[in-house]
C-alpha positions as a LaTeX table, in Angstrom:
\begin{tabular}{lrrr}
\hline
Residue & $x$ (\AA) & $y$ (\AA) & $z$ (\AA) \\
\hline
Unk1 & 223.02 & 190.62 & 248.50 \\
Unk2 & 224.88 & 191.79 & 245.34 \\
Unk3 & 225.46 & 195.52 & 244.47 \\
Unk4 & 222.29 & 195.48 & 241.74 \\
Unk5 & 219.70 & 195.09 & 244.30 \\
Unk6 & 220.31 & 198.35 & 246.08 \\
Unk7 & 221.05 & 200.06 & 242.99 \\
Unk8 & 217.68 & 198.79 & 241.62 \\
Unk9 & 215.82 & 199.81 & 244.66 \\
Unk10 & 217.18 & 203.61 & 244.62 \\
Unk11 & 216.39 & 203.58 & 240.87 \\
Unk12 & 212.92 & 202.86 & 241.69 \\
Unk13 & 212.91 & 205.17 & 244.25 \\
Unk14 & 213.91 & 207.58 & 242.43 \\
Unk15 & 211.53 & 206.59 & 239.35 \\
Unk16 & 208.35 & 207.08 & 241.61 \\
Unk17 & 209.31 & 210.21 & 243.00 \\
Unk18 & 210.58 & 211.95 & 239.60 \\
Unk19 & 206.71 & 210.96 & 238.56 \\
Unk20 & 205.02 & 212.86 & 241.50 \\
Unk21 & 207.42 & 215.84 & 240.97 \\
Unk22 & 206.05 & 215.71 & 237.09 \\
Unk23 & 202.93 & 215.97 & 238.47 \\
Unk24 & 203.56 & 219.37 & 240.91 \\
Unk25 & 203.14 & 217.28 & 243.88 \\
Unk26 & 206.49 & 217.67 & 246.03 \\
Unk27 & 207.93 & 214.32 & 246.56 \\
Unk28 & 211.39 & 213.23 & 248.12 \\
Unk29 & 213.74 & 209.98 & 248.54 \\
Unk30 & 215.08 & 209.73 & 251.81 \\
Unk31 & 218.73 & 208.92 & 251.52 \\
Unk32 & 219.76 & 205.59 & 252.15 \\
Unk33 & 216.49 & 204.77 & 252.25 \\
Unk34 & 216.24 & 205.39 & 255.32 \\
Unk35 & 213.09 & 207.69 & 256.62 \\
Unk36 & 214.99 & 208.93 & 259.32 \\
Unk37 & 217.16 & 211.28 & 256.88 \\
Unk38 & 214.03 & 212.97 & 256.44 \\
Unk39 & 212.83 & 212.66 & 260.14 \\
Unk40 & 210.19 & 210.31 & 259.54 \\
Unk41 & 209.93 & 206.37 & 260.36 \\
Unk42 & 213.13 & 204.32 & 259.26 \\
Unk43 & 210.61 & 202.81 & 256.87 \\
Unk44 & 209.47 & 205.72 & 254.88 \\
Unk45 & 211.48 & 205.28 & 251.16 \\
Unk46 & 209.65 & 208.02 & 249.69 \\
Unk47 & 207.95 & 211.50 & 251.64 \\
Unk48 & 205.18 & 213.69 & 249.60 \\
Unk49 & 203.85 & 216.85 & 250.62 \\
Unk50 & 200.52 & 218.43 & 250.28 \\
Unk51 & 200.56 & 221.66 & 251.45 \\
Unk52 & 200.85 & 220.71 & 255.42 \\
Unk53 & 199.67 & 216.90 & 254.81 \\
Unk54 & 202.37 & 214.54 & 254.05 \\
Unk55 & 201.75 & 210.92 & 253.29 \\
Unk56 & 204.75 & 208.31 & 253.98 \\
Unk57 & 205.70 & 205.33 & 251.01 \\
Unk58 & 207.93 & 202.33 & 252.18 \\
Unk59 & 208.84 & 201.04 & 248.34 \\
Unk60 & 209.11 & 197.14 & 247.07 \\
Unk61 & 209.86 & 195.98 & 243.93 \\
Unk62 & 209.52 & 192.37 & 244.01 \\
Unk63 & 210.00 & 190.27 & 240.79 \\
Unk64 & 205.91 & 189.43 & 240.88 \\
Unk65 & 202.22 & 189.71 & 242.75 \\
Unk66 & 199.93 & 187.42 & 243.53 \\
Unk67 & 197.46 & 188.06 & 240.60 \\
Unk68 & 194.36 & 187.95 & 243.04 \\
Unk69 & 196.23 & 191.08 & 243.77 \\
Unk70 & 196.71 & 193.36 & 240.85 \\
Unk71 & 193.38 & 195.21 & 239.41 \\
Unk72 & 192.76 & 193.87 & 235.97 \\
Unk73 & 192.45 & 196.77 & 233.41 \\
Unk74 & 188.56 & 196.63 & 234.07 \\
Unk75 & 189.03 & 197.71 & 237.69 \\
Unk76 & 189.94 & 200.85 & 239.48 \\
Unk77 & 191.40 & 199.11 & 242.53 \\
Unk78 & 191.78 & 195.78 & 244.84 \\
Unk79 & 190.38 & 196.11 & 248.58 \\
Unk80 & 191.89 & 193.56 & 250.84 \\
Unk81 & 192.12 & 192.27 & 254.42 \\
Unk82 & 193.97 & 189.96 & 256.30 \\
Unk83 & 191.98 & 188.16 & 259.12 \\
Unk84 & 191.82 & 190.40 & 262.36 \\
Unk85 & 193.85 & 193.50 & 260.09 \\
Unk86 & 192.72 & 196.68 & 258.19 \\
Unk87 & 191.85 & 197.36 & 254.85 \\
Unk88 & 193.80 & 197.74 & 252.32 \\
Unk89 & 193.67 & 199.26 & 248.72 \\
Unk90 & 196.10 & 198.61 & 245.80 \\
Unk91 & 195.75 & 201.25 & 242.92 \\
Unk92 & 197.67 & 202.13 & 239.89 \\
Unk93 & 199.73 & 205.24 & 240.60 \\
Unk94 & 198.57 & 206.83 & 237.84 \\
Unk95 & 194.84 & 207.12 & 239.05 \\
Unk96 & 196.52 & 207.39 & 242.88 \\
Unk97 & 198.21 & 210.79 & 241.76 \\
Unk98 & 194.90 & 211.98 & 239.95 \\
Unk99 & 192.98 & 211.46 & 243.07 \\
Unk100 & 195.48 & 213.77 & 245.22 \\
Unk101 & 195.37 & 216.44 & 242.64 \\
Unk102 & 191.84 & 216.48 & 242.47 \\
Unk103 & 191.56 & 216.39 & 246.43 \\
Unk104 & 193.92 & 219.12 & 246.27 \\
Unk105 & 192.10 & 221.72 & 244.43 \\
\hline
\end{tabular}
């Protein structure tokens, strides 16, 4: 792995959490990306904070989804599950942030 993956992945780290600060929702990058500079799960990429909730984010960026995968602009969301696993929900995170700040009043 070349030196532009990483950097791409910390860029998008720091992308997603730069738009939850915009918001007022408290949002950090663990460094390294690496959860456990912020005491959480080695996975955790990106840690936000709701008061005393705070709700983990392991980040990918891959080059493309499986379009059965992506909501189409006429849909809020895609539910999913894998045979014998949990559901699932893909959202935009525009509409993801909306719902925490309206849970949050």
């Amino acid at each position: 792995m070349g030196a532009a993956q990483p950097r791409k992945g910390k860029g998008y780290e720091r992308e997603i959490v730069n738009r939850f600060r915009a918001t007022g929702i408290d949002a950090e990058r663990a460094y390294g990306s690496d959860g456990r500079a912020l005491g959480e799960v080695k996975e955790c990429d990106v840690r936000i904070s709701l008061g005393a909730r705070r709700i983990l984010f392991q980040l990918f960026r891959p080059g493309r989804l499986a379009r059965k995968f992506v909501p189409t602009t006429d849909i809020s969301g895609v539910i999913y599950r894998q045979d014998r696993g949990e559901d699932l929900i893909m959202l935009r995170l525009d509409d993801y942030i909306d719902l925490l700040i309206a849970s949050n009043v």
